[in-house]
C-alpha atoms as one frame of an Amber mdcrd trajectory, in Angstrom:
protein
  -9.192  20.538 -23.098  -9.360  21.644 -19.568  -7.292  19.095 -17.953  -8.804
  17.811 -14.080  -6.374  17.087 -11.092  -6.851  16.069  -7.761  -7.433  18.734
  -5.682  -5.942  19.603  -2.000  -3.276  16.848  -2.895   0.475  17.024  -1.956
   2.930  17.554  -4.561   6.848  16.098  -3.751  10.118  16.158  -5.355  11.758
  13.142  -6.741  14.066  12.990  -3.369  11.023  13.773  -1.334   8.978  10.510
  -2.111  11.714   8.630  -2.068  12.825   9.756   1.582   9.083   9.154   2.619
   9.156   5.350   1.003  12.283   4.899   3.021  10.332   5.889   5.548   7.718
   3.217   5.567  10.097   0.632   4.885  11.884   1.339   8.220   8.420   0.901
   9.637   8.314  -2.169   8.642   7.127  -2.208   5.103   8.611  -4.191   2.355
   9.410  -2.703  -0.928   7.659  -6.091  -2.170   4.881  -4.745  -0.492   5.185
  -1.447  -1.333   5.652  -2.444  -5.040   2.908  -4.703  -4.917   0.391  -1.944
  -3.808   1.538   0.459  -6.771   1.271  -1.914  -9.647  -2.243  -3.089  -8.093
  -2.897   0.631  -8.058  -2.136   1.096 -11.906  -4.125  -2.103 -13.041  -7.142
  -0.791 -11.595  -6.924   2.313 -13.653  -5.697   0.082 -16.796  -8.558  -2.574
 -16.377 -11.396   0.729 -16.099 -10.154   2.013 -19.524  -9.301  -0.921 -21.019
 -12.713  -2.175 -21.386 -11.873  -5.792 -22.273  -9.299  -4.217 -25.278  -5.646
  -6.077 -24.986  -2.758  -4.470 -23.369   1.315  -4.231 -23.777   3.668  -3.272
 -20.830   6.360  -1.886 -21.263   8.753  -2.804 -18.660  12.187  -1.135 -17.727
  14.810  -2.399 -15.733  14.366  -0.786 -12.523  11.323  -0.523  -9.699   8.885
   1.192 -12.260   9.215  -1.723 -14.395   9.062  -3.908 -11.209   5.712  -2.051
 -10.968   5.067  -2.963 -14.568   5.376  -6.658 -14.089   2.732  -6.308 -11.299
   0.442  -4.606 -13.629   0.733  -7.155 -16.383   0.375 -10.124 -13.697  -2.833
  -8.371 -11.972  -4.266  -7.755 -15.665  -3.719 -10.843 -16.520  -5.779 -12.480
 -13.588  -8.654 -10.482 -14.104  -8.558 -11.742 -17.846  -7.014  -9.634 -20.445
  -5.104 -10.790 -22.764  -1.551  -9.312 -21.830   2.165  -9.264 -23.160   5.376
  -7.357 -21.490   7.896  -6.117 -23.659  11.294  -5.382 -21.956  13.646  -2.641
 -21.932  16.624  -5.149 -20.341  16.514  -7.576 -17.852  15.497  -6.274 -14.539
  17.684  -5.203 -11.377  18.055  -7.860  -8.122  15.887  -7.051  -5.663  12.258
  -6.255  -5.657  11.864  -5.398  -9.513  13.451  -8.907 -10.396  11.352 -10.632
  -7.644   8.328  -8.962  -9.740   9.528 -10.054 -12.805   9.898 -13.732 -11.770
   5.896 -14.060 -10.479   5.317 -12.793 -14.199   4.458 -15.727 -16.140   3.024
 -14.275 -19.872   4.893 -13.784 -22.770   7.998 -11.526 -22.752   9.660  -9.637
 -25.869  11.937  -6.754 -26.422  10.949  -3.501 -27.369  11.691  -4.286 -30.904
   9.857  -7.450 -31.221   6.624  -6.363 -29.427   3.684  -6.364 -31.256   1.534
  -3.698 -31.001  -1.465  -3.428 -29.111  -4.121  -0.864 -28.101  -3.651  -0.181
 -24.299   0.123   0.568 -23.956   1.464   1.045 -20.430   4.318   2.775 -19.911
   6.738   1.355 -16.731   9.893   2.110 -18.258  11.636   4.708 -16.227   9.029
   6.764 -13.455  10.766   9.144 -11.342  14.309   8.577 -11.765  16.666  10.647
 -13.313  15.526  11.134 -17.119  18.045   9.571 -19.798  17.995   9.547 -23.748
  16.600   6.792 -25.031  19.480   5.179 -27.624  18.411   5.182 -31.322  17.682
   0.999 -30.588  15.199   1.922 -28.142  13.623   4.779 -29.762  12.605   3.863
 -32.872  10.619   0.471 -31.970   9.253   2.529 -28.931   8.205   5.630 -31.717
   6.104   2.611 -33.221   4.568   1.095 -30.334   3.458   4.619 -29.025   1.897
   5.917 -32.558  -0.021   2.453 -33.009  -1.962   2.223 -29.508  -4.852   3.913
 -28.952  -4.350   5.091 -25.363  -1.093   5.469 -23.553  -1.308   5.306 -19.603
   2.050   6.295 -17.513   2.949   4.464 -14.408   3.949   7.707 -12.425   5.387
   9.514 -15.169   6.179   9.405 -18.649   9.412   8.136 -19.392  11.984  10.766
 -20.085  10.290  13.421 -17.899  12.423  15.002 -14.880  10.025  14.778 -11.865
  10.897  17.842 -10.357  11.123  19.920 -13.761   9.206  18.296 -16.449  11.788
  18.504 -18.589  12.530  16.084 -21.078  10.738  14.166 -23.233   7.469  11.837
 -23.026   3.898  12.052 -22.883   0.682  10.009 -21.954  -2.965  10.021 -22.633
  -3.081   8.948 -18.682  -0.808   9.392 -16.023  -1.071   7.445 -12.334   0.690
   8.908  -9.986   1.735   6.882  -7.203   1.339   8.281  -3.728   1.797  12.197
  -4.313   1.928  14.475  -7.339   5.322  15.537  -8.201   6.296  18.712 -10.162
   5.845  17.361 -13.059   2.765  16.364 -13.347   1.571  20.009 -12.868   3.973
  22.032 -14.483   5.273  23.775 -17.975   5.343  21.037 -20.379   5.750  18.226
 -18.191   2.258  18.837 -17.132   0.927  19.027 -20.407   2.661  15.572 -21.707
   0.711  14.241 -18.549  -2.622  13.829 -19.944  -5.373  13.173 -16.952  -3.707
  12.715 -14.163  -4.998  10.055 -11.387  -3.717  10.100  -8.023  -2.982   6.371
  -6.701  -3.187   6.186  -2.712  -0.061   3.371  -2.040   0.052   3.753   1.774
   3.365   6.346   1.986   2.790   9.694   4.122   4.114  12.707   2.361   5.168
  16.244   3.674   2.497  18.379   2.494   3.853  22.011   1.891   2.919  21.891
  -1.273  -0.212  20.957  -2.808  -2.572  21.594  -5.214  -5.656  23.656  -4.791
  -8.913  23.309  -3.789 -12.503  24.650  -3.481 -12.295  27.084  -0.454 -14.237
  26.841   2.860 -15.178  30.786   2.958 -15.798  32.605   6.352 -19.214  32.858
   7.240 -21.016  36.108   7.914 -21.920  36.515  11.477 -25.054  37.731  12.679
 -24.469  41.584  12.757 -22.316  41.716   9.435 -22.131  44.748   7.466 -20.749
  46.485   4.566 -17.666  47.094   6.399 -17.148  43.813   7.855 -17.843  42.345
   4.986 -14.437  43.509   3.696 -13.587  47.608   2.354 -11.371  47.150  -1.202
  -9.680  50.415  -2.398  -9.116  50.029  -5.902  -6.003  52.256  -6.949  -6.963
  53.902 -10.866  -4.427  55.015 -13.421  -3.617  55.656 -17.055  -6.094  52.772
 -18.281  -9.055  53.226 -15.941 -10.806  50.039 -17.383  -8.656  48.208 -15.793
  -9.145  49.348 -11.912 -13.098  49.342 -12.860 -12.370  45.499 -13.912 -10.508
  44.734 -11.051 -13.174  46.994  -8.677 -15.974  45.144 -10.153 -14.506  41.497
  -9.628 -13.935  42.936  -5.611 -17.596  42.937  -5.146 -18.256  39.955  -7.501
 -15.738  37.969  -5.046 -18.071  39.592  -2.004 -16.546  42.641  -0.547 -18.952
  44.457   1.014 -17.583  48.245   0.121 -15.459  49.089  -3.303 -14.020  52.319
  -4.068 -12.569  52.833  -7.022  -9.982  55.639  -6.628  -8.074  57.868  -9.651
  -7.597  60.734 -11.403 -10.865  59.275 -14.013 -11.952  56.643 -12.628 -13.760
  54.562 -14.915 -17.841  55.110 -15.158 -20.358  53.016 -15.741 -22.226  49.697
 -13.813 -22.862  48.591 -11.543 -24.044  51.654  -9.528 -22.941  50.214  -6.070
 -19.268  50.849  -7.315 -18.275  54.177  -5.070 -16.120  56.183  -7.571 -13.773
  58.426  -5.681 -12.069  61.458  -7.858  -8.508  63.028  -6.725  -7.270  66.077
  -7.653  -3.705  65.143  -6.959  -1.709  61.674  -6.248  -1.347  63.105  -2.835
  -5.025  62.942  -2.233  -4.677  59.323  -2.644  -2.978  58.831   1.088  -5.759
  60.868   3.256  -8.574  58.981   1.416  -6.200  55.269   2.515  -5.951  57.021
   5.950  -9.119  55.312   6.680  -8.742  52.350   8.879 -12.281  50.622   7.873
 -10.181  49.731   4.327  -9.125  45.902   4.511  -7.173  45.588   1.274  -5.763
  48.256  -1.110  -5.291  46.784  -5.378  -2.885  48.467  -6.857  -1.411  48.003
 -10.259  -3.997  47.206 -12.760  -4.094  50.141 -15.404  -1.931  52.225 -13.769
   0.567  53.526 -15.949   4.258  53.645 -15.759   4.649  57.828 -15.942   5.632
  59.864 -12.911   1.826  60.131 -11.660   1.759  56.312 -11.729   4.949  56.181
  -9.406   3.168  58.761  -7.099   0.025  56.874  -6.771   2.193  53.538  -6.107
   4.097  55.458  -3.199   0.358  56.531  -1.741  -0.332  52.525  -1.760   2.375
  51.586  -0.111   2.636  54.112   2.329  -0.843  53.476   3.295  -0.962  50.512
   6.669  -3.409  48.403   4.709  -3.436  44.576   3.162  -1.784  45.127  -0.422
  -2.527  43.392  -3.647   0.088  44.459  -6.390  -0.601  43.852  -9.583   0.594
  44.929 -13.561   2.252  48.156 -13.906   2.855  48.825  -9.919   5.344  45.338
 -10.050   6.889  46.931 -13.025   7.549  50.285 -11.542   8.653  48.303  -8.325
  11.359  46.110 -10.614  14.015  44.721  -8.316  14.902  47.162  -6.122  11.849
  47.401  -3.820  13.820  46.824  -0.912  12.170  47.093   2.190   9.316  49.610
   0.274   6.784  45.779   0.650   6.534  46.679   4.839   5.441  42.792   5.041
   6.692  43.107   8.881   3.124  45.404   9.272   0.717  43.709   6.790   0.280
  41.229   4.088   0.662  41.793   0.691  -0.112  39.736  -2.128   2.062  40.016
  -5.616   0.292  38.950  -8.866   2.728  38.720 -11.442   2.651  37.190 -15.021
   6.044  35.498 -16.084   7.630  38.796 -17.865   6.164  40.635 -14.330   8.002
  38.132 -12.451  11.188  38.333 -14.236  11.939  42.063 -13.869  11.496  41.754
 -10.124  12.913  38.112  -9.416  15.605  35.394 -10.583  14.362  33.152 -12.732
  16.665  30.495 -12.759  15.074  27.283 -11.997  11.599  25.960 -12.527   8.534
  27.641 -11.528   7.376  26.364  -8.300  11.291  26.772  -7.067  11.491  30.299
  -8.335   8.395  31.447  -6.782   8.772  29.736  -3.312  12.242  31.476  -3.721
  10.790  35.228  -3.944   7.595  34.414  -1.553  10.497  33.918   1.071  12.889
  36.629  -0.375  10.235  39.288   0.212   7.796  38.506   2.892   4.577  38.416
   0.554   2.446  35.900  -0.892   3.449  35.391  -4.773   0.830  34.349  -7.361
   3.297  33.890 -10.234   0.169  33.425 -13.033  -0.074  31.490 -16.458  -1.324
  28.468 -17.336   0.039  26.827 -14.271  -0.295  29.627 -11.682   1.715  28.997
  -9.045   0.829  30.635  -5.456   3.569  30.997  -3.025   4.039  31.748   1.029
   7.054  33.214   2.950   6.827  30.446   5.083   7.387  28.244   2.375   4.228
  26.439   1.308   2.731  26.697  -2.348  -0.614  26.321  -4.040  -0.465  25.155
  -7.712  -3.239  25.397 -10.057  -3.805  24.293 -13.577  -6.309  23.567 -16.217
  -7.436  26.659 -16.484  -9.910  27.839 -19.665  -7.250  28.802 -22.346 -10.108
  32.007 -22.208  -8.078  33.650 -19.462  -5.410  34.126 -21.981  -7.123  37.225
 -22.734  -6.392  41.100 -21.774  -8.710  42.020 -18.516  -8.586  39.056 -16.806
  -5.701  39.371 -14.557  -7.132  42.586 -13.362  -9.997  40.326 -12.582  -7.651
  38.155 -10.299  -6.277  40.779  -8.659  -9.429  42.472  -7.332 -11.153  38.982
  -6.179  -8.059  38.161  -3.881  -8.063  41.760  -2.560 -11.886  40.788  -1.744
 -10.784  37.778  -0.094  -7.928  39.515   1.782 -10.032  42.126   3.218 -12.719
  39.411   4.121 -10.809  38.423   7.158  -8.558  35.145   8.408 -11.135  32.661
   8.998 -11.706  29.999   6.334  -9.013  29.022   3.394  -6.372  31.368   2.536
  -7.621  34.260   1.005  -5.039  34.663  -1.651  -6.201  30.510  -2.499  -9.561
  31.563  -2.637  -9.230  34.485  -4.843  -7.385  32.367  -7.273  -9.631  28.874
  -7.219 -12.944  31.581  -7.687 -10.957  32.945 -10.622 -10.360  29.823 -12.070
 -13.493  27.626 -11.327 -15.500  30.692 -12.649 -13.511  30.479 -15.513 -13.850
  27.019 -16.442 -17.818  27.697 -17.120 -17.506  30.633 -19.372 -16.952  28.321
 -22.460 -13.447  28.571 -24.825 -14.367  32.100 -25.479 -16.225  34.736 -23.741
 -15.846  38.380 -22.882 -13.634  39.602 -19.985 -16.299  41.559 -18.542 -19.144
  38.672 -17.807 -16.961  36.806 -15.666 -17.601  38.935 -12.490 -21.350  37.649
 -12.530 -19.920  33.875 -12.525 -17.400  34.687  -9.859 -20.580  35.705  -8.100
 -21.890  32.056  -8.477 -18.809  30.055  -7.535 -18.752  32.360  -4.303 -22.139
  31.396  -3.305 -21.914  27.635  -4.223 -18.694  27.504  -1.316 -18.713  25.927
   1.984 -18.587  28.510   4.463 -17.204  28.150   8.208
């Protein structure tokens, strides 16, 4: 299942939302209010999928479950037949005030009865706790007899900011921003569809999620040049640079060379193979200044001649994409070898990639912002939840992709349709987002399985379907 999220939306930390509510209610905003909006929020989700079918709340103590009491009251009045099972009596203040304007039938978790549409309002965002053996067992039952689960902002037991923990949800509303977990490892998967509830609170938006890309138009005396010059770097396993060559021109560069010792042969014939003699060939042929972006890394070995061909790259004064075996070869000591003072430069690398040049102590989206800032470049730290970072300290996630991509080729593919965008020029979305989301969205069409080398042509298509500016 290729899960959908909302795109372009802003993704916050636990702390983060809850500054911005605090926020709104110095401006005047009650958390009755506030409260009032959310739970209406989640009951028009609930009463959609519903479809007439009864519905249990479950309601916890705190202002989720204060949320869950609006819910059950705002189901109720449109005419389903509701109950609220409790997880302790709720806290003074809003959550109790909630409770109160509740007037249906209330149980505890082990005397509910079950029902088909079970809505989770138990815990949210806070910290994540154990659930004692008491609670789990009648909650176990509840869970495995309804026949959809929906989570008012998370699932209980899930960390916000990690997704770790435990909990999961056929649907999940989230209530004015995506957090972390919603997104991410296997909070993001225990999410289910996610549905993005507009309450009224203004979030900081460094972080969001992606979305289709406004490309830059062509103007009026465009050519091959302008268009955008890719130098694809070849090595050890030429198939690779031709895969990531021929995804440069699917993406819309204008000019791809593909450069190497044997370059790869083959289609399509407007693929300019360039043979060298010697890695030091490599730096007068990236001496010229119509290249926009050099790819470097797919394919390319690991052996002396790889390391040679890596120094050409970076030596050259061009836009870099580094991908596969050039991060490896560049490990952790790359020092200042990046120049990101002189020129951007994109790093693509899957999670063992990324651990042999970064830390990796923390959760994804922390770890990556971490080494976009550390280094100067743009990271696209790739999986299943690919995670695209900025030195200044904004981040791009994207997930759902087609479990197809799991497959050798494809990040070669990725690399060579962001080194297109790169050397496309400024104007429009960020490149490196635009390389990724055409990656992706291509993707997404190719069916569960499909071979590596037919998803150019569909890159192709996603390209020309985008907005251009």
């Amino acid at each position: 299942m290729i899960r959908r999220i909302p795109e372009g939306a802003a993704v916050v930390t636990a702390a983060e939302m809850r500054a911005a509510e605090e926020a709104l209610f110095a401006g005047g905003v009650s958390q009755d209010a506030l409260m009032e909006r959310a739970g209406i929020a989640v009951a028009d989700q609930v009463a959609r999928l519903a479809a007439g079918r009864s519905v249990l709340v479950l309601a916890g103590p705190g202002n989720n479950g204060g949320d869950g009491y609006v819910v059950a009251r705002r189901l109720q009045e449109r005419g389903l037949s509701v109950t609220v099972a409790a997880l302790g009596a709720p806290k003074q203040g809003a959550a109790a005030r909630m409770a109160a304007r509740w007037q249906g039938p209330i149980s505890t978790l082990g005397e509910a009865d079950p029902r088909p549409i079970l809505v989770d309002a138990l815990l949210g965002i806070g910290a994540p706790r154990p659930f004692d053996p008491a609670t789990t067992a009648p909650l176990a039952r509840l869970n495995g007899a309804a026949a959809l689960l929906v989570a008012v902002d998370l699932p209980s037991g899930r960390h916000a900011d990690t997704g770790a923990g435990t909990g999961s949800a056929d649907v999940t509303v989230a209530l004015g921003a995506l957090k972390p977990a919603h997104l991410l490892g296997e909070g993001g998967a225990s999410c289910g569809h996610v549905v993005l509830a507009d309450i009224g609170v203004r979030v900081e938006d460094a972080v969001t999620t992606i979305a289709r890309p406004i490309l830059p138009a062509w103007r009026h005396d465009v050519n091959k040049f302008s268009r955008g010059m890719v130098a694809v770097v070849s090595g050890a396993m030429p198939g690779a640079g031709w895969l990531a060559a021929r995804a440069a021109l699917a993406a819309g560069a204008g000019y791809v060379q593909l450069i190497g010792r044997q370059p790869a042969e083959g289609h399509p014939h407007a693929l300019v193979r360039r043979t060298i003699a010697h890695p030091r060939d490599l730096r007068d042929i990236l001496g010229d200044p119509r290249i926009g972006t050099v790819v470097v890394g797919p394919g390319l070995g690991r052996e002396d001649e790889a390391r040679a061909l890596l120094d050409a790259a970076l030596a050259s004064s061009h836009d870099l994409v580094i991908d596969g075996d050039a991060l490896t070869l560049l490990g952790r000591d790359f020092g200042d070898r990046l120049a990101t003072h002189r020129r951007r430069v994109c790093l693509t690398p899957h999670g063992g990639e990324f651990a042999r040049m970064f830390v990796t102590d923390g959760d994804k989206l922390t770890i990556t912002r971490a080494a976009a800032r550390a280094t100067g470049a743009t990271i696209v730290h790739k999986g299943p939840d690919t995670v695209a970072a900025y030195p200044d300290g904004r981040a791009i996630i994207s997930i759902g992709t087609n479990a197809g991509l799991s497959s050798a080729g494809t990040g070669d593919l990725l690399a060579g349709s962001i080194g297109a965008r790169m050397a496309a020029g400024k104007e429009g979305t960020d490149p490196v987002a635009a390389g990724v989301w055409l990656h992706a969205r291509a993707a997404d069409h190719m069916g569960a399985i499909f071979a590596v080398d037919a998803l150019p042509d569909r890159i192709t298509q996603e390209v020309n379907a985008c907005p251009t500016r």
